[in-house]
N, CA, C and O atoms as a GROMACS GRO file, in nm:
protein
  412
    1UNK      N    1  -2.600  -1.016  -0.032
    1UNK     CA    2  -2.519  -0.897  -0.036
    1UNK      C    3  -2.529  -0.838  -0.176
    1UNK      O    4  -2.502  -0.902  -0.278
    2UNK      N    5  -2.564  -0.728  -0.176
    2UNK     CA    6  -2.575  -0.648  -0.292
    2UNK      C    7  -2.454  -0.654  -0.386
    2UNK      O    8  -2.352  -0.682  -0.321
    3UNK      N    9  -2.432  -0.638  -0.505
    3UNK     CA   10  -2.286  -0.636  -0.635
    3UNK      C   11  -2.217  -0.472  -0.543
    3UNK      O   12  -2.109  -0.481  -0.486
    4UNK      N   13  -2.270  -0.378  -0.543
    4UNK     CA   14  -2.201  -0.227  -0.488
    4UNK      C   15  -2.116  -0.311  -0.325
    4UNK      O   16  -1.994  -0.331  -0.328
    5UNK      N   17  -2.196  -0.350  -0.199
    5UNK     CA   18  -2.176  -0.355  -0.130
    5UNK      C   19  -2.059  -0.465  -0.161
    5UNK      O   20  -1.949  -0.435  -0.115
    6UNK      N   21  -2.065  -0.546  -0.208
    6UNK     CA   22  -1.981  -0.653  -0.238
    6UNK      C   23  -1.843  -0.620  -0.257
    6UNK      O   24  -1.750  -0.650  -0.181
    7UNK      N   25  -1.836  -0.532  -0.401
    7UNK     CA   26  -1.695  -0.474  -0.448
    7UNK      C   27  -1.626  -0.359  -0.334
    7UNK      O   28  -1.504  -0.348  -0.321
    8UNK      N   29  -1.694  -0.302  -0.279
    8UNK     CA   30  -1.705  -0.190  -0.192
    8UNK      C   31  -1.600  -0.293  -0.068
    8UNK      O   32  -1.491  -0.242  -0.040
    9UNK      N   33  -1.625  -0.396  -0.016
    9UNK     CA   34  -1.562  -0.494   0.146
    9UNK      C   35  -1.451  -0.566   0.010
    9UNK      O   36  -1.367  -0.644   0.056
   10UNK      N   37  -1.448  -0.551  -0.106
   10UNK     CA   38  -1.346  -0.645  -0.168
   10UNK      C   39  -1.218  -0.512  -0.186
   10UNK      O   40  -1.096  -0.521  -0.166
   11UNK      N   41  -1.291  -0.406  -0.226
   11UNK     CA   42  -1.172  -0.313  -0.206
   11UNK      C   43  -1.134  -0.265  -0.094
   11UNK      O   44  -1.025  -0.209  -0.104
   12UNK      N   45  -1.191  -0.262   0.039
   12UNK     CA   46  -1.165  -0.228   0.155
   12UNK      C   47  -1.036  -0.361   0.174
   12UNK      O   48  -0.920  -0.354   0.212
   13UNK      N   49  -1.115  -0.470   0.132
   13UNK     CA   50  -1.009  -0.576   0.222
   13UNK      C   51  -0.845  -0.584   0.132
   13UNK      O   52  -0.740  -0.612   0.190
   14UNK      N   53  -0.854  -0.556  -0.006
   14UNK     CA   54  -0.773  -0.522  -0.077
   14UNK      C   55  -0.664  -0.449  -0.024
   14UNK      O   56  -0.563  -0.504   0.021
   15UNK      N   57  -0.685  -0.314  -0.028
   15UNK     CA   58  -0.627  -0.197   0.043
   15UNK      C   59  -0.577  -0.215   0.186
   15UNK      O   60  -0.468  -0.174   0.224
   16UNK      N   61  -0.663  -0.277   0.261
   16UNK     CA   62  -0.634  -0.325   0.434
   16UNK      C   63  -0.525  -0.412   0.355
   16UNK      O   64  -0.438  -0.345   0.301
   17UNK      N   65  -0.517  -0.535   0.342
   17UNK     CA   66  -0.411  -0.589   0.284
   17UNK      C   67  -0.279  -0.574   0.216
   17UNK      O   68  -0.186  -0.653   0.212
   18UNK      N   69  -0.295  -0.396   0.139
   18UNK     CA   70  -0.203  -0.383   0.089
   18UNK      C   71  -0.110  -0.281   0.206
   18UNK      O   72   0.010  -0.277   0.231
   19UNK      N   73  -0.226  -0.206   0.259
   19UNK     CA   74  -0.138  -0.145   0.417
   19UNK      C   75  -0.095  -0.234   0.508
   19UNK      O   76  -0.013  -0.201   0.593
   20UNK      N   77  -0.138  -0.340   0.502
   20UNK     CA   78  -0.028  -0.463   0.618
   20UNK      C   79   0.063  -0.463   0.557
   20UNK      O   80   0.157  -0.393   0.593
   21UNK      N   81   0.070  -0.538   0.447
   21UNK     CA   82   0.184  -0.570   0.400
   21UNK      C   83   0.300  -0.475   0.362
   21UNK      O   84   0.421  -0.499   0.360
   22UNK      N   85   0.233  -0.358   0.331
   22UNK     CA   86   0.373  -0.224   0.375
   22UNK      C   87   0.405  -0.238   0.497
   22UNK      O   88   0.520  -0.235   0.539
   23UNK      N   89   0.297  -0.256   0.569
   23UNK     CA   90   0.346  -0.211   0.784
   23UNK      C   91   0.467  -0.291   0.783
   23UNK      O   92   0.576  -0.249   0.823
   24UNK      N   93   0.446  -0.422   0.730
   24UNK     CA   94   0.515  -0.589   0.791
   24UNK      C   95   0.661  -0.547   0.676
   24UNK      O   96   0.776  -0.556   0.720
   25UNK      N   97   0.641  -0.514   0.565
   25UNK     CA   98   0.787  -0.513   0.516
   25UNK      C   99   0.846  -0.367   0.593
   25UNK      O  100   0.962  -0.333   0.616
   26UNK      N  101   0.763  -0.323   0.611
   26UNK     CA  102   0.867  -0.210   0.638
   26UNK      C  103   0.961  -0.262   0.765
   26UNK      O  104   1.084  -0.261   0.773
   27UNK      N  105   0.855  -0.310   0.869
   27UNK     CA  106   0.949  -0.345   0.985
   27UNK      C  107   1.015  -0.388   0.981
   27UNK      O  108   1.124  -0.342   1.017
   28UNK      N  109   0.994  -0.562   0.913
   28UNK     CA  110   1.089  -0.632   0.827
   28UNK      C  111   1.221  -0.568   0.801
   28UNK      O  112   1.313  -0.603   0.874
   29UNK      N  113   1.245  -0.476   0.703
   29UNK     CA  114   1.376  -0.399   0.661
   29UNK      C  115   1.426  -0.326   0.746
   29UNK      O  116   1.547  -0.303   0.738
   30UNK      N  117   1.368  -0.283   0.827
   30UNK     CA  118   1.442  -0.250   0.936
   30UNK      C  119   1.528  -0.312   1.062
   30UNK      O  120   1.619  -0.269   1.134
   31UNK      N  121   1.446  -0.446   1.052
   31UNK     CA  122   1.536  -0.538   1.140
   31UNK      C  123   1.620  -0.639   1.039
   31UNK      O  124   1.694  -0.729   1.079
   32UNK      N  125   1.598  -0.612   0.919
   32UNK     CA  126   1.715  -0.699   0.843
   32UNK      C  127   1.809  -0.688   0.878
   32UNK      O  128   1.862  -0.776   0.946
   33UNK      N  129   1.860  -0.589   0.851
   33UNK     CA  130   1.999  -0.571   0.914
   33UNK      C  131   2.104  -0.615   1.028
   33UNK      O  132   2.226  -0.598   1.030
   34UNK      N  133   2.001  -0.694   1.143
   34UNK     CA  134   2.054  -0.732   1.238
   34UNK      C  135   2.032  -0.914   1.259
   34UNK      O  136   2.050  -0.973   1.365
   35UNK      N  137   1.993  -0.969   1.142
   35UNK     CA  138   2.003  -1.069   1.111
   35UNK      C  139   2.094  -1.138   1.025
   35UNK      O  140   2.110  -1.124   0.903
   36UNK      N  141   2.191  -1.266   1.161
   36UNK     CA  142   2.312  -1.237   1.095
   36UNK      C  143   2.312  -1.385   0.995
   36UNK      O  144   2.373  -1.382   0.888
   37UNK      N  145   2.258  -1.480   1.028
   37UNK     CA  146   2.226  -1.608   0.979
   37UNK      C  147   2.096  -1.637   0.999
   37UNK      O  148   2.011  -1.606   1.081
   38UNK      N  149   2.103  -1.708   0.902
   38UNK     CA  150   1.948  -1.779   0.835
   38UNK      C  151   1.967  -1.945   0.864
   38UNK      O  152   2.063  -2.013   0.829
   39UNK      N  153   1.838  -1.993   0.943
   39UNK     CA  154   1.869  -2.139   0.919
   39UNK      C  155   1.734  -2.229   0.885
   39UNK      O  156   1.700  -2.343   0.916
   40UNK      N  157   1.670  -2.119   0.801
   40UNK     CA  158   1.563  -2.162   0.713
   40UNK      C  159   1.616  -2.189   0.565
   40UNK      O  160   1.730  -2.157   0.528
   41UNK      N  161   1.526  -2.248   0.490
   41UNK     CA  162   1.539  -2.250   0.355
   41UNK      C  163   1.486  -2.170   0.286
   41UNK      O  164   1.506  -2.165   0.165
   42UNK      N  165   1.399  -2.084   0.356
   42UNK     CA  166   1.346  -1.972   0.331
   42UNK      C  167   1.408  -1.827   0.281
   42UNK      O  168   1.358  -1.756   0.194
   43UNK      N  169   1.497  -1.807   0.336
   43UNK     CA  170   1.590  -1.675   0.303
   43UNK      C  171   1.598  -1.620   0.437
   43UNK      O  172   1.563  -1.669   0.544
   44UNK      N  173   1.661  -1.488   0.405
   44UNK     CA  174   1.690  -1.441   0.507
   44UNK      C  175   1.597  -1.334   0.572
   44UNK      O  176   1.589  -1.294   0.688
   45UNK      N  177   1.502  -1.289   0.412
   45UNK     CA  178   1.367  -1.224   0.469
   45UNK      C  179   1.247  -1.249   0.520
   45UNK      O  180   1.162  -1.172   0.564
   46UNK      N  181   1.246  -1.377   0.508
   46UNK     CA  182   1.164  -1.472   0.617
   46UNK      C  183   1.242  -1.493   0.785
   46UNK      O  184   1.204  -1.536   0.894
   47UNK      N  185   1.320  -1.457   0.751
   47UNK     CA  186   1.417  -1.498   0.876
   47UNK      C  187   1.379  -1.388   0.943
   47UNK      O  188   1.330  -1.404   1.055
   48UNK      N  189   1.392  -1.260   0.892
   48UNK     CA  190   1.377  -1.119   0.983
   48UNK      C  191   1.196  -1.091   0.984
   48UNK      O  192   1.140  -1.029   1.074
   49UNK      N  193   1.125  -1.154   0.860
   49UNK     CA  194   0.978  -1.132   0.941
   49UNK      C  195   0.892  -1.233   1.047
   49UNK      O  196   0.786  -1.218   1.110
   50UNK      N  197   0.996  -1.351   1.035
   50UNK     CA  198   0.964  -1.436   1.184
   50UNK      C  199   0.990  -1.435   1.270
   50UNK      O  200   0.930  -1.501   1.354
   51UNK      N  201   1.144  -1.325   1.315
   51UNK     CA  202   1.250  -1.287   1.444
   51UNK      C  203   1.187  -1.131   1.452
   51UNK      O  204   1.232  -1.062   1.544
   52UNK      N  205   1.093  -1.073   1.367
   52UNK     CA  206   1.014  -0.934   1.409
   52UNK      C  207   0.854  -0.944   1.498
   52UNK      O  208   0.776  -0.872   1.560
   53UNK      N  209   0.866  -1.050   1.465
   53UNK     CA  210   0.717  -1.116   1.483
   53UNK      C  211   0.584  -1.065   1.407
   53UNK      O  212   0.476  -1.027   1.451
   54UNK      N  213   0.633  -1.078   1.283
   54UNK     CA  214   0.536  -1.024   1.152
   54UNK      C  215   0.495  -1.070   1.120
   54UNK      O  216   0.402  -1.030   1.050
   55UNK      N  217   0.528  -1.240   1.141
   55UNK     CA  218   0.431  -1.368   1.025
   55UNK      C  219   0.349  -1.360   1.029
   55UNK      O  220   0.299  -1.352   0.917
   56UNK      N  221   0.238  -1.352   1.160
   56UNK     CA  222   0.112  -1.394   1.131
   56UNK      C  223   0.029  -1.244   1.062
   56UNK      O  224  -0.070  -1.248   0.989
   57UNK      N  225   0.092  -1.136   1.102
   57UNK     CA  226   0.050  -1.026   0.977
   57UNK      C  227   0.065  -1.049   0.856
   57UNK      O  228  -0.027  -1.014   0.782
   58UNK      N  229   0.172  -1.107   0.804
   58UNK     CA  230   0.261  -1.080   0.675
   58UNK      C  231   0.126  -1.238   0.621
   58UNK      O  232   0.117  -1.245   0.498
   59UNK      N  233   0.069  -1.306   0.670
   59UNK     CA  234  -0.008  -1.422   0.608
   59UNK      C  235  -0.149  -1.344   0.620
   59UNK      O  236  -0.213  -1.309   0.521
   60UNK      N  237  -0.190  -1.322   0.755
   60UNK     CA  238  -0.323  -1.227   0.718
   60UNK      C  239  -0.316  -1.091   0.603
   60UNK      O  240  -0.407  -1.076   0.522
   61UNK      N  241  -0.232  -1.023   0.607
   61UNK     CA  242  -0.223  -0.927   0.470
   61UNK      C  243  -0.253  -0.971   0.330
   61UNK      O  244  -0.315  -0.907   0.245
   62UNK      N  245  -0.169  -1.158   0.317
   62UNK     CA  246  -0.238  -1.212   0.201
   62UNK      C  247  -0.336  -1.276   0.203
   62UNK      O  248  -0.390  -1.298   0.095
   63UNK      N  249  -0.379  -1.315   0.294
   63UNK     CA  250  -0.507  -1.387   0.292
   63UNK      C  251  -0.621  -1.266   0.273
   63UNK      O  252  -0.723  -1.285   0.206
   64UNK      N  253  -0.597  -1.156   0.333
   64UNK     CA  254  -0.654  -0.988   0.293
   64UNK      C  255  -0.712  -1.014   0.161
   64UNK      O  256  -0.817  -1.064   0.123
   65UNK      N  257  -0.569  -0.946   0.082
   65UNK     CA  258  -0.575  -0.895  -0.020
   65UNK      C  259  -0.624  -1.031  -0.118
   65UNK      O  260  -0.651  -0.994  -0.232
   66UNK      N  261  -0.640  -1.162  -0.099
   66UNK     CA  262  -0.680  -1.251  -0.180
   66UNK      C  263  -0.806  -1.235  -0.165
   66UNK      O  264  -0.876  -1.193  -0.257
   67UNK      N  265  -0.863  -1.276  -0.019
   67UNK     CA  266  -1.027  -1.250  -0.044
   67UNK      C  267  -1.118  -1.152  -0.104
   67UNK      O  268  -1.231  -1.168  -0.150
   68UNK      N  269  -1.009  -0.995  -0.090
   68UNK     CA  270  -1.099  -0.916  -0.151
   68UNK      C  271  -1.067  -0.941  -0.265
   68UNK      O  272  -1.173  -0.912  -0.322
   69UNK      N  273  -0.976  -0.986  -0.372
   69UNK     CA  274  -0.972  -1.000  -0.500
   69UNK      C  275  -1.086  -1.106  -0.525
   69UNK      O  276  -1.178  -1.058  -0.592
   70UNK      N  277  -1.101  -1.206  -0.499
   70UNK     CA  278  -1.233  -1.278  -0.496
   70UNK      C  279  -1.311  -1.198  -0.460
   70UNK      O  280  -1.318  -1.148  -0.573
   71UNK      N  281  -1.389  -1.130  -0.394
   71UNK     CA  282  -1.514  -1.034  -0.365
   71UNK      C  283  -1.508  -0.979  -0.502
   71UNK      O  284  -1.623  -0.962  -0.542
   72UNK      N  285  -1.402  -0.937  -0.608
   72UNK     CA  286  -1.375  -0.821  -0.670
   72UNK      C  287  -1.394  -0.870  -0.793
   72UNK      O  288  -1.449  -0.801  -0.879
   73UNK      N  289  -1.352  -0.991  -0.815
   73UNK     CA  290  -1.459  -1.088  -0.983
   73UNK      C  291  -1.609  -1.135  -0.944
   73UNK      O  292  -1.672  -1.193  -0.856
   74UNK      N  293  -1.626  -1.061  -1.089
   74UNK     CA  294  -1.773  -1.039  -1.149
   74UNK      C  295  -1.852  -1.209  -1.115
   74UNK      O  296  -1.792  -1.316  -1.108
   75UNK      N  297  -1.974  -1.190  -1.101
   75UNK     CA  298  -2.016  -1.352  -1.057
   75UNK      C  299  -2.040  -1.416  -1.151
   75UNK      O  300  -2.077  -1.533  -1.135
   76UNK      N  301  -2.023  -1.352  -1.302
   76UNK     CA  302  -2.037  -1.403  -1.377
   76UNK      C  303  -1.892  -1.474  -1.434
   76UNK      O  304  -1.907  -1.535  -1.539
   77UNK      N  305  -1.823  -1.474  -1.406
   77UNK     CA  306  -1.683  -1.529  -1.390
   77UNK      C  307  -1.700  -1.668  -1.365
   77UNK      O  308  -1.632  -1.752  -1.423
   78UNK      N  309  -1.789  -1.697  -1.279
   78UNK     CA  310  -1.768  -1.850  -1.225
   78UNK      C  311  -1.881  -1.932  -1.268
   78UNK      O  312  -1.920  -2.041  -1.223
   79UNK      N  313  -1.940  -1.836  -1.392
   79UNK     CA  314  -2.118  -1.953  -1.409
   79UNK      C  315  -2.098  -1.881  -1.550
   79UNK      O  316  -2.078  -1.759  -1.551
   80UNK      N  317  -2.106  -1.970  -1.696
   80UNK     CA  318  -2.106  -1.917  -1.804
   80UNK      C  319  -2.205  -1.929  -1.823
   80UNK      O  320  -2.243  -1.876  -1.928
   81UNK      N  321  -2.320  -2.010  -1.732
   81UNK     CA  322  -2.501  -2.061  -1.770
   81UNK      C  323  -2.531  -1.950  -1.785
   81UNK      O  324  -2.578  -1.922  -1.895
   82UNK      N  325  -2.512  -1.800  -1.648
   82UNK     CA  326  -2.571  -1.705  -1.619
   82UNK      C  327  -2.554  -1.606  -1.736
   82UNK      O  328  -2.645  -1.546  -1.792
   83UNK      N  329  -2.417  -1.600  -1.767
   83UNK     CA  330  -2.399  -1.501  -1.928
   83UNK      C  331  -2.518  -1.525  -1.982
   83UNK      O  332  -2.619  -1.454  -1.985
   84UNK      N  333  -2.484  -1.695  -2.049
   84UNK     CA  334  -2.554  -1.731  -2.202
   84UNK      C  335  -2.704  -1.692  -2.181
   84UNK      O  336  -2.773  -1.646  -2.272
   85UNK      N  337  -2.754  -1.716  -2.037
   85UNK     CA  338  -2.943  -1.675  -2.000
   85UNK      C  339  -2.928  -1.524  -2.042
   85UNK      O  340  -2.995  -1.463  -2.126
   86UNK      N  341  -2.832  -1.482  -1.967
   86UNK     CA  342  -2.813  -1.309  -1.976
   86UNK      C  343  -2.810  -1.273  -2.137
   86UNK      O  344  -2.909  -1.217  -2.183
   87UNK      N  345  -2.702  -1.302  -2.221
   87UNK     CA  346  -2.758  -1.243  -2.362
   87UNK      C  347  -2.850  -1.307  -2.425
   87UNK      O  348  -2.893  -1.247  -2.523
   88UNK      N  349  -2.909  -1.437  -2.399
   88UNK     CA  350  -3.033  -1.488  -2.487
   88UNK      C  351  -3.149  -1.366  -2.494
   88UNK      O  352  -3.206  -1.324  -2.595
   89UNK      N  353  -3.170  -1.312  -2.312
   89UNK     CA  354  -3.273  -1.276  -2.249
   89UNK      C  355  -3.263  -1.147  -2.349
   89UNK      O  356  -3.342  -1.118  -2.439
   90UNK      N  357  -3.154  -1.083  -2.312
   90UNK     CA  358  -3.132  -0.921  -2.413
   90UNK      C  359  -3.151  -0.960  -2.530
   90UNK      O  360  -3.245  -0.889  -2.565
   91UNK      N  361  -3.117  -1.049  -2.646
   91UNK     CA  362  -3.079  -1.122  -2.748
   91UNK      C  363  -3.280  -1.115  -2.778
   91UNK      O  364  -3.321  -1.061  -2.881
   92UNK      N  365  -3.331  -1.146  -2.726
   92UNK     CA  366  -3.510  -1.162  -2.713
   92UNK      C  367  -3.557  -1.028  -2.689
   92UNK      O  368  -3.644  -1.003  -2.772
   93UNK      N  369  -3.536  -0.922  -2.602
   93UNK     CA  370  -3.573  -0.810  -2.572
   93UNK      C  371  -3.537  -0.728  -2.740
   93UNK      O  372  -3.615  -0.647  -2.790
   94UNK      N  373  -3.430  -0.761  -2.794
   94UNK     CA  374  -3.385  -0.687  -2.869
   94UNK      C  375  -3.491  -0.670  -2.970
   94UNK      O  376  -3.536  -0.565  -3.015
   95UNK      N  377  -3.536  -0.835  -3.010
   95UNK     CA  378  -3.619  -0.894  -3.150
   95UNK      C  379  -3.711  -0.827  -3.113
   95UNK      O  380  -3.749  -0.764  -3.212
   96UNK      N  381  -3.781  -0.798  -3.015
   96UNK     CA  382  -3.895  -0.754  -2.993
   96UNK      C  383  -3.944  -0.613  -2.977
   96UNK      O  384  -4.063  -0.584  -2.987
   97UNK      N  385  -3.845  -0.523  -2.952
   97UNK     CA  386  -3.837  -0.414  -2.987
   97UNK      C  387  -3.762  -0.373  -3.135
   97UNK      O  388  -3.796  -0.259  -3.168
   98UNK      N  389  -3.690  -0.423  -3.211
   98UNK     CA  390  -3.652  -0.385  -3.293
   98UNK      C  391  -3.722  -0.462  -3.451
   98UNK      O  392  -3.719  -0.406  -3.561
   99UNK      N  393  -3.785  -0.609  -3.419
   99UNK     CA  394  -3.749  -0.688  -3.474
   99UNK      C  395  -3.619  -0.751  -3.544
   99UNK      O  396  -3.502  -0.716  -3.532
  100UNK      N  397  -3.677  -0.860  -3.623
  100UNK     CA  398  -3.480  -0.920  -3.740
  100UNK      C  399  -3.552  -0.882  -3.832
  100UNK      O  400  -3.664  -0.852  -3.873
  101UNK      N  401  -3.407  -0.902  -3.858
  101UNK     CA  402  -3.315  -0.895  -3.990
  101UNK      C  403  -3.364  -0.993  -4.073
  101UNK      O  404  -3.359  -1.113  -4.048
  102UNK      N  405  -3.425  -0.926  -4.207
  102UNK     CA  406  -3.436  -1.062  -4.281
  102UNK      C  407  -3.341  -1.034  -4.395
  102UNK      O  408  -3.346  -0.925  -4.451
  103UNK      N  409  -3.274  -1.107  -4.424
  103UNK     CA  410  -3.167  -1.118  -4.520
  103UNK      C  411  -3.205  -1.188  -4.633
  103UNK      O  412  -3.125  -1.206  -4.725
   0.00000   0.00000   0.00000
């Protein structure tokens, strides 16, 4: 998968993620109100997005918006080998078009 195409499905899934998770709170707050006890340890806004039937949105929205944040760091993030090859390589291109510095 191409770096464009890559960031491109990391911000799609981002955004998809961040529109669930408005859909699911919004409903959420709307049925708060009619939730009169909680007998989770959770709260009471877990209480109204599991009695709306939002959970399994309200977990896919983050599981969403996490993967595309992973799609969305650089690959050089997770390999410092690839940097250090990366500026040696420029670091060599440079000497050779410019030559050094002799001090």
């Amino acid at each position: 998968m191409r770096e464009f195409e890559k960031q491109a499905m990391g911000v799609a899934m981002v955004f998809a993620g961040i529109i669930l998770y408005g859909i699911v709170h919004l409903s959420t707050l709307m049925y708060l109100p009619s939730v009169m006890s909680y007998s989770t340890q959770w709260g009471k806004y877990l209480q109204a997005v599991y009695e709306s039937g939002g959970l399994i949105a309200l977990i896919a929205s983050i599981v969403l918006f996490l993967i595309g944040v992973v799609l969305l760091i650089p690959k050089s993030f997770f390999s410092t080998k690839d940097v250090m090859n990366e500026i040696r390589e420029r670091d060599r291109e440079f000497n050779e078009k410019y030559g050094t510095r002799e001090t």
